[in-house]
C-alpha positions as CSV (number, residue, x, y, z in Angstrom):
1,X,0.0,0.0,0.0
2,X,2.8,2.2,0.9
3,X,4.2,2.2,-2.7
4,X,1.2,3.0,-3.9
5,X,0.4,6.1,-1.7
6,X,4.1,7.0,-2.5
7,X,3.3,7.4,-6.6
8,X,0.1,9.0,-5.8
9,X,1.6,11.7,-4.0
10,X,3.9,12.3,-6.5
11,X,1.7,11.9,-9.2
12,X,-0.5,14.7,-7.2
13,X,2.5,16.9,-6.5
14,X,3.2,16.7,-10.5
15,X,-0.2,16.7,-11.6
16,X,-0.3,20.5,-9.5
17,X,3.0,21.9,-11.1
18,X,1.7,20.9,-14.3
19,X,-1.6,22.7,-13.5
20,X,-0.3,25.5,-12.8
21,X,2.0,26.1,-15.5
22,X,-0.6,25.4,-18.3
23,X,-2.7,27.7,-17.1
24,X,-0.7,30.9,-15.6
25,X,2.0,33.2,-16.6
26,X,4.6,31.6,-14.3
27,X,7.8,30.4,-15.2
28,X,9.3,26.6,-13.5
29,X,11.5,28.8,-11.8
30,X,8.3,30.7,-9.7
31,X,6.6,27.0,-9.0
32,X,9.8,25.3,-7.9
33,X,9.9,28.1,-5.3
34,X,6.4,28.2,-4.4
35,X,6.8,24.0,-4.0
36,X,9.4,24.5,-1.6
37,X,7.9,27.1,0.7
38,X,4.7,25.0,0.9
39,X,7.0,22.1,2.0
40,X,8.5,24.2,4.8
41,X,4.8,25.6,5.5
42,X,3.1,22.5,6.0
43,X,6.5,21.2,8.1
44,X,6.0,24.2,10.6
45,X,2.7,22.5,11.7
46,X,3.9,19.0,11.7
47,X,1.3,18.0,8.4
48,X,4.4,17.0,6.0
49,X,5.3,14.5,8.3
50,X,1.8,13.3,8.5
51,X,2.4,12.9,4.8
52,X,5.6,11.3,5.2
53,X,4.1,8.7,7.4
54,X,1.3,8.1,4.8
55,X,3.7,8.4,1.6
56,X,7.0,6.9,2.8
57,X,9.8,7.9,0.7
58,X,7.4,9.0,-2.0
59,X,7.2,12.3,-0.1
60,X,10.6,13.0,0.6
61,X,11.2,12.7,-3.4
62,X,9.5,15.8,-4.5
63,X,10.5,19.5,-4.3
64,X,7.9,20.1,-1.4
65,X,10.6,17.7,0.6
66,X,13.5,20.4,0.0
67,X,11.3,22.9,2.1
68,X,10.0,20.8,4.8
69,X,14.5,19.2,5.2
70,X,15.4,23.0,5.9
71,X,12.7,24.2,8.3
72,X,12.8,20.4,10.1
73,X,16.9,20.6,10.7
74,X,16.4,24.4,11.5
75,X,13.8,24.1,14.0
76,X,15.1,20.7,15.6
77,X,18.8,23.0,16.0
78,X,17.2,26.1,17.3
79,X,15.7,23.8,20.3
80,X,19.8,23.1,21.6
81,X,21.7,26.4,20.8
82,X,18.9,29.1,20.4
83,X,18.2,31.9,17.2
84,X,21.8,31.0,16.2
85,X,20.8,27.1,15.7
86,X,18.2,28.4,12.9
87,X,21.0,29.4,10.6
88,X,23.1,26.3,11.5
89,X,20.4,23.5,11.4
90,X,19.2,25.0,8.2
91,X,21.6,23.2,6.2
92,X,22.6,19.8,8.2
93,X,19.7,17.8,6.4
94,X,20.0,19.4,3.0
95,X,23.9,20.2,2.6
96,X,24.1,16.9,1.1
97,X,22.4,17.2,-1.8
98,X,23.3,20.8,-2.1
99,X,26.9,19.8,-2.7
100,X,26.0,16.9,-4.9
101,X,24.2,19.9,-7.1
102,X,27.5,22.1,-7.3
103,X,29.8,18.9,-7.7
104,X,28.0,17.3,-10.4
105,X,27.1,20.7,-11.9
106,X,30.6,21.7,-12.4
107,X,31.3,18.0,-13.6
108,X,29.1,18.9,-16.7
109,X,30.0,21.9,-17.3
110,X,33.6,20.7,-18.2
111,X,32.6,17.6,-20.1
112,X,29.6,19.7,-22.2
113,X,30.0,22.3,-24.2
114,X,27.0,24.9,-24.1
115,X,25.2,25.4,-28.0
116,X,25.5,29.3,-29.3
């Protein structure tokens, strides 16, 4: 059951993007932003991980999961060292993947060569 609740949220998150950019002026850029603050939004009263429960790893694939990782490390870190732990915890759960991104990004840039 879990695998399927994991493709439907998924399919739901997707099925909302693509909504959206049929039918307004917005660029990916604008929705990939607006994905992530609702992730971080619905992690600041505990629902994502109501969904994460539900959705298993199928929720932590999307965009949406990006949001809810940085407010979930900040907020765990600002409970041990105070307003300074929401700068530091920010990062601990997504720094990962945010250096995978540069690494791998640089990677192609110096095998691929951009078109004119």
């Amino acid at each position: 059951m879990i695998y399927l609740n994991s493709f439907l949220f998924c399919g739901i998150v997707c099925l909302i993007g693509q909504i959206i950019l049929d039918n307004t002026k917005l660029t990916p850029g604008h929705i990939t932003s607006m994905f992530v603050v609702t992730g971080a939004f619905l992690d600041i009263f505990d629902i994502y991980d109501q969904i994460v429960l539900w959705a298993g790893g199928g929720a932590m694939v999307p965009i949406t999961s990006f949001g809810h990782s940085l407010i979930h490390g900040a907020l765990d870190t600002v409970n041990q060292y105070g307003l300074m732990g929401l700068f530091m915890g920010m990062f601990d759960l997504t720094s990962a993947g945010i250096v995978a991104a540069i690494i791998f990004s640089f990677l192609f840039a110096l095998v691929f060569k951009p078109k004119d």
